[in-house]
C-alpha positions as CSV (number, residue, x, y, z in Angstrom):
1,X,-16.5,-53.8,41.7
2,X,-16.3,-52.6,37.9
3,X,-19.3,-50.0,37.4
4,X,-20.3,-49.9,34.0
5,X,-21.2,-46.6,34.0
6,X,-17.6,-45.4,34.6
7,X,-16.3,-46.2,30.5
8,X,-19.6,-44.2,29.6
9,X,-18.8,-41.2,32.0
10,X,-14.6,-41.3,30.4
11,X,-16.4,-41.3,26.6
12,X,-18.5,-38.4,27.6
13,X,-15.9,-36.2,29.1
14,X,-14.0,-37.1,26.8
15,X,-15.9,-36.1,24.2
16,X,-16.8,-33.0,25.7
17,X,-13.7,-31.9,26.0
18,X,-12.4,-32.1,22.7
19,X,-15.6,-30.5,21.5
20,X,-14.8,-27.0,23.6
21,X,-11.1,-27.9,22.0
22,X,-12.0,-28.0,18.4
23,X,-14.2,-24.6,18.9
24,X,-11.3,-23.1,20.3
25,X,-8.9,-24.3,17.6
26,X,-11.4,-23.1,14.9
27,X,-12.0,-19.8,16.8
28,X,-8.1,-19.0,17.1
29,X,-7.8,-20.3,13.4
30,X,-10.0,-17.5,12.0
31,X,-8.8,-14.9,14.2
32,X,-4.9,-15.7,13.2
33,X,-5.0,-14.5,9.3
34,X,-6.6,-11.4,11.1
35,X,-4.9,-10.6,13.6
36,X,-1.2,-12.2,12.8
37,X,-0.9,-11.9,9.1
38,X,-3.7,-9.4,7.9
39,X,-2.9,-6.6,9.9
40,X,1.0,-6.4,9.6
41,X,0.7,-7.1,5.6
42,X,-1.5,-3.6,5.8
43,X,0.6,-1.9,8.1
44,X,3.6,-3.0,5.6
45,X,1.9,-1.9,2.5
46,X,1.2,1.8,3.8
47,X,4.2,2.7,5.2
48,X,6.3,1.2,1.8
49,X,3.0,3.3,-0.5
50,X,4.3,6.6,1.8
51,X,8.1,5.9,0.8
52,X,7.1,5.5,-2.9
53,X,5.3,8.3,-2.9
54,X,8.1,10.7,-0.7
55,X,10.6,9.2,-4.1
56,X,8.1,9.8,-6.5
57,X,7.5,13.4,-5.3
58,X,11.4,14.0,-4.5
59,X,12.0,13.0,-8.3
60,X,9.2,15.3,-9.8
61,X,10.7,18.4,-7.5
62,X,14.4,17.5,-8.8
63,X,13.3,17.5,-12.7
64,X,11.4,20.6,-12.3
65,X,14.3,22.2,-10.2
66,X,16.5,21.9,-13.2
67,X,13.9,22.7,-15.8
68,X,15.7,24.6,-18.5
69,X,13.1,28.0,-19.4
70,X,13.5,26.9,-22.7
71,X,13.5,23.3,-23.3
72,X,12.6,19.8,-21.8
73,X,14.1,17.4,-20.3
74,X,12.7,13.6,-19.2
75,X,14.2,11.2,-16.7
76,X,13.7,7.6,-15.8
77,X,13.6,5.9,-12.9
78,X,12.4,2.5,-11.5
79,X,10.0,1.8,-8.0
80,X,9.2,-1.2,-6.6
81,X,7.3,-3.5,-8.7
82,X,5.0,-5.0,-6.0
83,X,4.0,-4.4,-2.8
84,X,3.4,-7.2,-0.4
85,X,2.5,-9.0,-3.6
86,X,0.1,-6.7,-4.9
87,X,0.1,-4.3,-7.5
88,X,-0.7,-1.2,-7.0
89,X,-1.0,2.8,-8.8
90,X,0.8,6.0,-8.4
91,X,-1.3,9.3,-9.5
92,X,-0.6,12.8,-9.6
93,X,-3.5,14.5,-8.5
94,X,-4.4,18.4,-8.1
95,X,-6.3,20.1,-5.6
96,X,-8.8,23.0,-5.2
97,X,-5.9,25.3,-5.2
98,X,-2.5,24.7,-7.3
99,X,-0.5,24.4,-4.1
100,X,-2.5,21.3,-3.6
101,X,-0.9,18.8,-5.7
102,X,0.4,15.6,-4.3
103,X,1.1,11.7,-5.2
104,X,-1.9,9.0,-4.3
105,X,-0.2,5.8,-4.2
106,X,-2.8,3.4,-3.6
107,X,-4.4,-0.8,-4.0
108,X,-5.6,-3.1,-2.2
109,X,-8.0,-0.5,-0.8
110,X,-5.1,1.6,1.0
111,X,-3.8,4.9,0.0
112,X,-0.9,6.9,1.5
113,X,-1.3,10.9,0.3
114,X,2.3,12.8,0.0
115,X,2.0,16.5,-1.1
116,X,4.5,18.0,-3.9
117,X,6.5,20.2,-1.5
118,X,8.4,23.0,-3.2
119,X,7.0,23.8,-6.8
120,X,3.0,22.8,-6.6
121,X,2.5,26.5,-6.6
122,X,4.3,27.2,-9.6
123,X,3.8,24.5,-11.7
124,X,1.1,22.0,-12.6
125,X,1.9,18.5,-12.3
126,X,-0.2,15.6,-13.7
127,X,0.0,12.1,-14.4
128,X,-0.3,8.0,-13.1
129,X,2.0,5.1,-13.5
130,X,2.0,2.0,-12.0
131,X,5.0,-0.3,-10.2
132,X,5.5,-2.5,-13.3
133,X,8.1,-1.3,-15.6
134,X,10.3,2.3,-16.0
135,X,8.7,5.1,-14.9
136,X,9.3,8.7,-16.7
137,X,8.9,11.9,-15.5
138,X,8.9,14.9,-18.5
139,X,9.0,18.6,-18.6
140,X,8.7,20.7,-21.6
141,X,8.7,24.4,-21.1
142,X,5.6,24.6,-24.2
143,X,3.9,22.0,-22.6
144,X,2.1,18.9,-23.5
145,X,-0.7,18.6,-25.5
């Protein structure tokens, strides 16, 4: 005997089931950008802000290692234009103290910190630049106005 109540019980479960399906798929759809894409694209951008700023800071410690006393002298050099696909800004900051100077690179609301090892004592560094572009770094020994 055919029961017709047994094509409306298959609908039903069948419905049911790719109900709970389609939340899941929607649940694990949100959480992927998160958890897959998000994350590592952060993770990416700090450590590569930390390298620009160890090259920035190893540049500004070689042109004031060759200063002449009398004199300047300027250099060029070039860092990556993006990051991740996202622009972001190098500054030279001070501290409370002169041997607290160091490079903020920072966007995208992260920031990687490097100190200015090796003349932040003696000399005071300022500036900001930005990935687009040639960079400079200047020293005159009368300063800059």
């Amino acid at each position: 005997m055919n029961d017709k109540e047994d094509g409306v019980t298959t609908l039903i479960e069948y419905v049911i089931v790719s109900g709970i399906l389609l939340f899941l798929f929607v649940v694990v759809l949100l959480l992927v950008n998160t958890y897959l894409m998000q994350g590592p694209a952060e993770t990416l951008q700090y450590n590569s802000f930390t390298d620009i700023g160890n090259g920035v800071s190893t540049r500004i410690v070689d042109v004031y290692s060759i200063a002449p006393p009398i004199g300047n002298i300027t250099t060029k050099f070039d860092i990556p234009n993006d990051v991740a696909g996202q622009n972001y800004f190098v500054e030279i900051y001070s501290g409370e103290t002169a041997a607290d100077q160091g490079v903020m690179v920072y966007g995208n609301g992260i920031a990687s910190n490097i100190s200015i090892a090796g003349i932040s004592a003696t000399r005071n560094v300022t500036g900001n630049t930005t990935g687009s572009g040639m960079n400079r770094i200047s020293y005159d020994s009368g300063g800059f106005d």
